[in-house]
N, C-alpha and C positions, 0 to 999 in steps of 0.2 A: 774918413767918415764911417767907412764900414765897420771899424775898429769900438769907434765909438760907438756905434749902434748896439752892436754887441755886447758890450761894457752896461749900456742903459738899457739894455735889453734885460740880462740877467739881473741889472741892478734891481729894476723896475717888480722884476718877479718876486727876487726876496725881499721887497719892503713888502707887497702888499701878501707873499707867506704869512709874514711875521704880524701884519693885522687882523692873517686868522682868514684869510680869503686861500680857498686849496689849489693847490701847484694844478691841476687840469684849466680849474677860472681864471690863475694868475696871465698863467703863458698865451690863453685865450685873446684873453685883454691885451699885451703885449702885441702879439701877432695881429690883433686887428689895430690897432693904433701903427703898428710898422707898415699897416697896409697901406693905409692912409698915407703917410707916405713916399708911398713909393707910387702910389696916382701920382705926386706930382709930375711925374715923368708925362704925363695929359699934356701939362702947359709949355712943355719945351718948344713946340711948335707955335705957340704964338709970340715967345718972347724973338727979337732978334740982337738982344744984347748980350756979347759974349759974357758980361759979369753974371746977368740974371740967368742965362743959362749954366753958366758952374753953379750957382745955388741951387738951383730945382735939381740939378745932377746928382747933386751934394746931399741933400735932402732925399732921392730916391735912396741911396746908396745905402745914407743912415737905413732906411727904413728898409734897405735887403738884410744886413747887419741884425739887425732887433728880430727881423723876420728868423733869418738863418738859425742864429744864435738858440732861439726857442724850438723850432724843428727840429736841430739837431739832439737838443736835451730830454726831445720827446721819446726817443729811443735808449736815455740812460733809465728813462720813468715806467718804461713794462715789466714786467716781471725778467727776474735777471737768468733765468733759463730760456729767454727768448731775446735778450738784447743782439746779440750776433746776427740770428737770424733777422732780423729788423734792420739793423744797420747794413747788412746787407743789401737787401731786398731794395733800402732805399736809397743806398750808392751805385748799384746796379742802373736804378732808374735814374739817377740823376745826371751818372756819366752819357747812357744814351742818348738820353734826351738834349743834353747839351750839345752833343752831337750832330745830333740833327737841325737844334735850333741854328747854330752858329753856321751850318753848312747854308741854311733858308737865310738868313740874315745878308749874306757874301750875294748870295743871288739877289735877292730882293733890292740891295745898294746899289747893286752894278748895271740892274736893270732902269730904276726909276730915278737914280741919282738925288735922293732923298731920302729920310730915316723918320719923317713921320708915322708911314705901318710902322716901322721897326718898335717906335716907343706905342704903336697901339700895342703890338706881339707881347711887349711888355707887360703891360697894363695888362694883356688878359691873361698872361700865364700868373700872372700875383693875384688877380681875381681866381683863376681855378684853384692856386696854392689856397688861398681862405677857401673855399666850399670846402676841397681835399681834407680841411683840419677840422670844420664843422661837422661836416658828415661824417668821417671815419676815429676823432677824436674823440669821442666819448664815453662818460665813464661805461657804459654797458659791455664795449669794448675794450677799454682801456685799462688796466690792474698795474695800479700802482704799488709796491711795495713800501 
């Protein structure tokens, strides 16, 4: 599914390029629609149906996928004497950060024997992922070529 996301992700950006909407609004739209998705990760905890929990799983995953996919493309769209340094800066951040999450995660299971926080943690790093791209996305900063 994450595959997919990614596919509908990019898909999604060049259609509405091509109706004249600019690659900064396109991937905007995209990444907030993937967000959206990836809340469903909320309702894991009230389904108790292994089928309806693959979906909602399923459904987040897309919506990391779509997420990803635009983030990452956000760094081919600076100015191209500055892409290294960017993709840098934001693989830097992304290895530690997993890091650390993954190391909180092992504790947090082993302690309460439940993954409800887990899919809050979730829920709230994909909420600061959208502030992070509204507030530092913009074109005043952003120079596309």
């Amino acid at each position: 599914m994450q595959d997919v996301g990614l596919w509908t992700g990019g898909a999604v950006v060049l259609w509405l390029a091509r109706k004249k909407f600019s690659i900064l609004h396109s991937r905007k739209f995209v990444i907030t629609v993937a967000y959206l998705f990836m809340m469903s990760v909320l309702l894991l905890p009230l389904f108790k149906s292994v089928s309806l929990s693959v979906v909602i799983l399923a459904l987040f995953v897309f919506g990391i996928g779509a997420f990803l996919g635009n983030q990452h493309a956000f760094k081919q769209d600076v100015l191209k004497t500055k892409v290294a340094t960017v993709a840098a800066l934001v693989g830097f951040i992304e290895t530690g950060f997993t890091f650390l999450v993954l190391r909180r995660i092992g504790v947090i299971t082993n302690q309460t024997h439940d993954f409800t926080r887990i899919f809050l943690i979730l829920a709230a790093l994909a909420t600061f992922s959208l502030i992070i791209v509204y507030v530092f996305i913009r074109p005043k900063w952003y120079k596309i070529e």
